[in-house]
C-alpha positions in Angstrom: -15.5 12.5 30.1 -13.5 12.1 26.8 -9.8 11.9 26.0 -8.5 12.2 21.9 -5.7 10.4 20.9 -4.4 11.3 17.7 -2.4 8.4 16.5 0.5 8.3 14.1 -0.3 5.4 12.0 -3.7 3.9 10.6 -5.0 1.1 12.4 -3.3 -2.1 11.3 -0.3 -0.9 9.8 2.0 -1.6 13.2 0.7 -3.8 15.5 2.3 -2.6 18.6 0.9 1.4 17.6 -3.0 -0.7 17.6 -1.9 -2.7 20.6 -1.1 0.4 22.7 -3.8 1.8 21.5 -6.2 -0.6 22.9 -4.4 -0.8 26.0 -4.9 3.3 26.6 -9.1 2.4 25.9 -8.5 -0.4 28.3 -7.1 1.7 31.0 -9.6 4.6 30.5 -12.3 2.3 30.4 -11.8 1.4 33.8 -12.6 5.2 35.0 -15.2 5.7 33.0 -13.6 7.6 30.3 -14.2 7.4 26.8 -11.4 7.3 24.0 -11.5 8.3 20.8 -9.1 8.0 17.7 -8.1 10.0 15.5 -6.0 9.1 12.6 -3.1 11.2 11.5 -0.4 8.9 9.9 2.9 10.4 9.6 4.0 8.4 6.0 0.9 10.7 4.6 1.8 13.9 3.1 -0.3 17.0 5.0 -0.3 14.3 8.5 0.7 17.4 10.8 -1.8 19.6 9.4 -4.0 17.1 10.2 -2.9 16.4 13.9 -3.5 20.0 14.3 -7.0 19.9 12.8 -7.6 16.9 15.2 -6.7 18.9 18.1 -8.9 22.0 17.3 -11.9 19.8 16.8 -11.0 18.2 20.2 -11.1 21.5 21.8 -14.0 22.9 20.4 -16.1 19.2 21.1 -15.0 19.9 24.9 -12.6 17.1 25.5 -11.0 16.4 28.5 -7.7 16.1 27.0 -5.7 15.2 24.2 -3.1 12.4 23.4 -0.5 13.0 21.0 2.5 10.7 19.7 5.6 12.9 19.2 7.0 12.6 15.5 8.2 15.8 14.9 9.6 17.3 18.5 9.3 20.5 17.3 5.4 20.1 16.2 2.3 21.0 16.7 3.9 23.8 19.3 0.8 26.0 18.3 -2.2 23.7 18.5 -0.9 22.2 21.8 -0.9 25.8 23.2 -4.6 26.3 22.0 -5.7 23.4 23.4 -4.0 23.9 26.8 -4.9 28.0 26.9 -8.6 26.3 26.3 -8.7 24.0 29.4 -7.4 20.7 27.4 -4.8 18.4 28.8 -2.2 17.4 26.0 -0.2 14.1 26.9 2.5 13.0 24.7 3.9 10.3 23.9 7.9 10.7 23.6 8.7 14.5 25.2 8.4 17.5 22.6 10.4 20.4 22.5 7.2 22.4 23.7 5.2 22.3 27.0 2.6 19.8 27.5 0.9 18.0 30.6 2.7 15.4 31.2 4.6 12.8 29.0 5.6 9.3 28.5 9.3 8.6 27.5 10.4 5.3 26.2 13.7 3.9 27.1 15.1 3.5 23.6 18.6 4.0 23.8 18.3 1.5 26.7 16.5 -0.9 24.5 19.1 -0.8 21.4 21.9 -1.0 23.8 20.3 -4.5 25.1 19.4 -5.3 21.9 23.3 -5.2 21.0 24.3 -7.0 24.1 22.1 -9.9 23.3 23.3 -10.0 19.4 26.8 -10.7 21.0 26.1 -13.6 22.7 25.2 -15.5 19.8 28.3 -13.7 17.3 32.1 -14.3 17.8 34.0 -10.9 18.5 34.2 -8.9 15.7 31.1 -10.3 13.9 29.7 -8.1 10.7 26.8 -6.6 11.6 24.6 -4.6 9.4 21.3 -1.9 10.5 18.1 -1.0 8.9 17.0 2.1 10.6 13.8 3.7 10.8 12.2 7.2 9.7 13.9 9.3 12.0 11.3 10.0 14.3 12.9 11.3 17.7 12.2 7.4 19.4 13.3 5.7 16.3 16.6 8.1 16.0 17.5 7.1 20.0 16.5 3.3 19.3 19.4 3.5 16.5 21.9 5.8 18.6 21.7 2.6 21.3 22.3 0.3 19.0 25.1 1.7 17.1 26.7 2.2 20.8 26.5 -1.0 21.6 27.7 -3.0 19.2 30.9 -0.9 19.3 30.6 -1.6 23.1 30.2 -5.3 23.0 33.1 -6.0 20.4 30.8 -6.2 17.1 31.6 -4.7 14.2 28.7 -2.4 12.5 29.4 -2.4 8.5 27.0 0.2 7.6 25.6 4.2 8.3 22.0 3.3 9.3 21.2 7.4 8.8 22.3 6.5 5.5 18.4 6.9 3.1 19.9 3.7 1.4 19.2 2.0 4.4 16.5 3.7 6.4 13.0 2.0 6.3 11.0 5.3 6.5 7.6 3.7 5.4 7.8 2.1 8.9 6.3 -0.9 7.5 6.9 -4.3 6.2 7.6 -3.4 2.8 10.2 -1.0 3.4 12.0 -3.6 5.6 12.0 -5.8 3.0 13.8 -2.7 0.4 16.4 -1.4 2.3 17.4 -5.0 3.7 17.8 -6.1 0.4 20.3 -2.8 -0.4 22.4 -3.7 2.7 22.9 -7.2 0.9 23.7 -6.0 -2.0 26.2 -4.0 -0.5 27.8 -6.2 1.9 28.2 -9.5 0.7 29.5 -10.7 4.4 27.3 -10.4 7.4 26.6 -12.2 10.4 24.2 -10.0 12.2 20.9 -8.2 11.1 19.2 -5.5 13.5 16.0 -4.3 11.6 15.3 -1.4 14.7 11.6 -2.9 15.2 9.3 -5.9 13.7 7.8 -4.2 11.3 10.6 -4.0 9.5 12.4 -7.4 10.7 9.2 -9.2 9.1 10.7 -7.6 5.8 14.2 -8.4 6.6 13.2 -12.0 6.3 11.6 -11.5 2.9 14.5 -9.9 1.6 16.5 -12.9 3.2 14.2 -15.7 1.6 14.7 -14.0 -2.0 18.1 -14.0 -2.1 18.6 -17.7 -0.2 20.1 -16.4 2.8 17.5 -17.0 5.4 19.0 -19.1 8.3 22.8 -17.5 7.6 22.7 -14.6 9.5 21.0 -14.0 12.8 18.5 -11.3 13.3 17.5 -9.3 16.4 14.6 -6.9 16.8 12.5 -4.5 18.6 9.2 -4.3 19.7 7.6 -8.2 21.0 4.7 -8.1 18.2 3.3 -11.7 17.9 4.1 -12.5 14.2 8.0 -12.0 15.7 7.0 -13.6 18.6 5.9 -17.0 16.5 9.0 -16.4 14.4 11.1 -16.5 17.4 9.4 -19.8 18.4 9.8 -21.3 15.0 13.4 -20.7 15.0 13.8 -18.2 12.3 14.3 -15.3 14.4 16.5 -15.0 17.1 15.3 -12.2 19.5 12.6 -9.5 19.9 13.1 -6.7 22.7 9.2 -6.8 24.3 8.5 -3.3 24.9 5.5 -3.7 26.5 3.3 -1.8 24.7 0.7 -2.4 26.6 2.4 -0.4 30.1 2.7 2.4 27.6 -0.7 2.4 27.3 -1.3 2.1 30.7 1.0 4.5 31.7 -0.7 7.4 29.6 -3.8 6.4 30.6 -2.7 6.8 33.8 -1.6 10.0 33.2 -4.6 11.0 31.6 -6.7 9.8 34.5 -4.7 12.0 37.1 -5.0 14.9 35.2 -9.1 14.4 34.3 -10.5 12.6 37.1 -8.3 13.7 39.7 -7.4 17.4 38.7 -4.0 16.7 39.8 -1.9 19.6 37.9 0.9 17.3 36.5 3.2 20.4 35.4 4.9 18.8 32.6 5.8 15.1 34.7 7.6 12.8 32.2 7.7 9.2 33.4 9.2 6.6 31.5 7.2 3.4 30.1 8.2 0.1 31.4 11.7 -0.9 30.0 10.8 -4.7 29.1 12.8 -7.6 28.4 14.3 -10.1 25.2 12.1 -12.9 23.9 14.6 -15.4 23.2 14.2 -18.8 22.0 14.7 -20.1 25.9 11.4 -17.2 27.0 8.8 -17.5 23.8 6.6 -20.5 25.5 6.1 -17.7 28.2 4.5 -15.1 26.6 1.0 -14.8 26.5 -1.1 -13.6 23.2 -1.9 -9.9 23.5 -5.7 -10.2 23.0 -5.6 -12.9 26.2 -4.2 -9.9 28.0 -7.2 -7.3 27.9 -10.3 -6.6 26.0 -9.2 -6.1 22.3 -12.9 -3.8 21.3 -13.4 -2.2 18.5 -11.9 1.3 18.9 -14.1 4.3 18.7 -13.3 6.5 15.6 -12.7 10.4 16.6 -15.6 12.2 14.6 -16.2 15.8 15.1 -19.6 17.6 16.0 
């Protein structure tokens, strides 16, 4: 038995994508199903054509079923049809606009609203705080909408749009952090909170910070738990990263996918939500255990068609 997962990013360009990735291969593993990966990364011009040529080599190699992360809700409506008229289970990550399987939801609103909350504790009431968003992706966009709602909730004030391009890190990566941070200094000359919306982009946050001698002046909250955070956290230059647990959303798909292959258990478009997680604070780093002490970090197997 084989499952596809197309993934959204190349390997080692976000940390949490690879670690959920090798918890899915973790989770199949244990019932005897193979994963492969395909790679279909989203900052790459022609990446949906390329999910959908993924998913047509899936179905005519006889996979079991197909894993696909949701970027575009609207897309690939077609090739997800194909693939299910052909026999192929399609689980998604995030719910599309389109039928599939079954699908994991995170609980991103959830997770920028705590995120907020947490920011508050260590601001006075009406503290500046200023938001890097991400590329718009439909969890991204949520992640953002929960965090803009709670720092109005919890008595913060937000200086900046963060659907505004100025200040949107839509390379999803360090770099960009590191760009659009340094345009929300430029612009605001007083703030007392930072919320890059995941690590990726916090990482850059800080370089942007060091450049302009600011580091240690504002305090900086972030999603996602991914170690180099996690160490930053511990050394005291960042101040809190929301653990999403990415590797329960691997487990959770593969769980999916392992009802729907091994079972034949007809799902009919089930959406479950991935574990909600909690803060790494300064008070909870010592706690948390390295993600390759966690499960069996082998090479994944690269999707190649017949």
């Amino acid at each position: 038995m084989q499952v596809l997962y197309v993934s959204p990013m190349e390997y080692g360009a976000n940390s949490s994508v690879d670690a959920m990735s090798h918890s899915l291969d973790h989770t199949l593993e244990q019932a005897g199903i193979e994963l492969r990966v395909g790679y279909a990364d989203f900052r790459v011009k022609g990446w949906l054509h390329r999910t959908e040529e993924f998913m047509r080599e899936g179905v005519a190699a006889g996979a079991n079923a197909i894993v696909l992360y949701t970027i575009d809700p609207a897309q690939p409506a077609a090739a997800v049809a194909h693939a299910r008229e052909h026999g192929v289970s399609v689980i998604s990550l995030e719910r599309p606009r389109f039928d599939v399987d079954a699908s994991v939801v995170y609980p991103n609103f959830n997770h920028g609203v705590y995120m907020a909350e947490y920011l508050s504790h260590l601001l006075p009431p009406g503290a500046r705080v200023g938001i890097v968003g991400g590329p718009g992706t439909a969890d991204d966009d949520e992640l953002v909408l929960g965090i803009v709602h709670g720092l109005a909730v919890f008595g913060l004030t937000r200086v900046n749009d963060p659907q505004d391009p100025r200040y949107k890190n839509v390379t999803d990566v360090r770099s960009g952090g590191k760009e659009k941070t340094a345009c929300l200094l430029a612009d605001f000359a007083k703030l007392d909170g930072l919320v890059p919306y995941n690590d990726e982009t916090a990482l850059g946050a800080i370089d942007a910070l060091k450049d302009v001698g600011r580091l240690g002046e504002i305090k900086i909250v972030s999603r996602n738990g991914t170690p180099n955070v996690v160490q930053l956290v511990k050394d005291g230059v960042h101040h809190g990263t929301w653990d999403l647990d990415t590797f329960g959303i691997g487990r959770a798909v593969g769980e999916l996918a392992i009802r729907l292959v091994v079972d034949k258990e007809d799902l009919d478009g089930l959406c479950i939500a991935s574990p909600i997680g909690r803060m790494i604070t300064p008070e909870r780093v010592h706690s948390w255990v390295p993600w390759e002490q966690r499960i069996p970090y082998r090479p994944l197997r690269i999707w190649q068609a017949a």
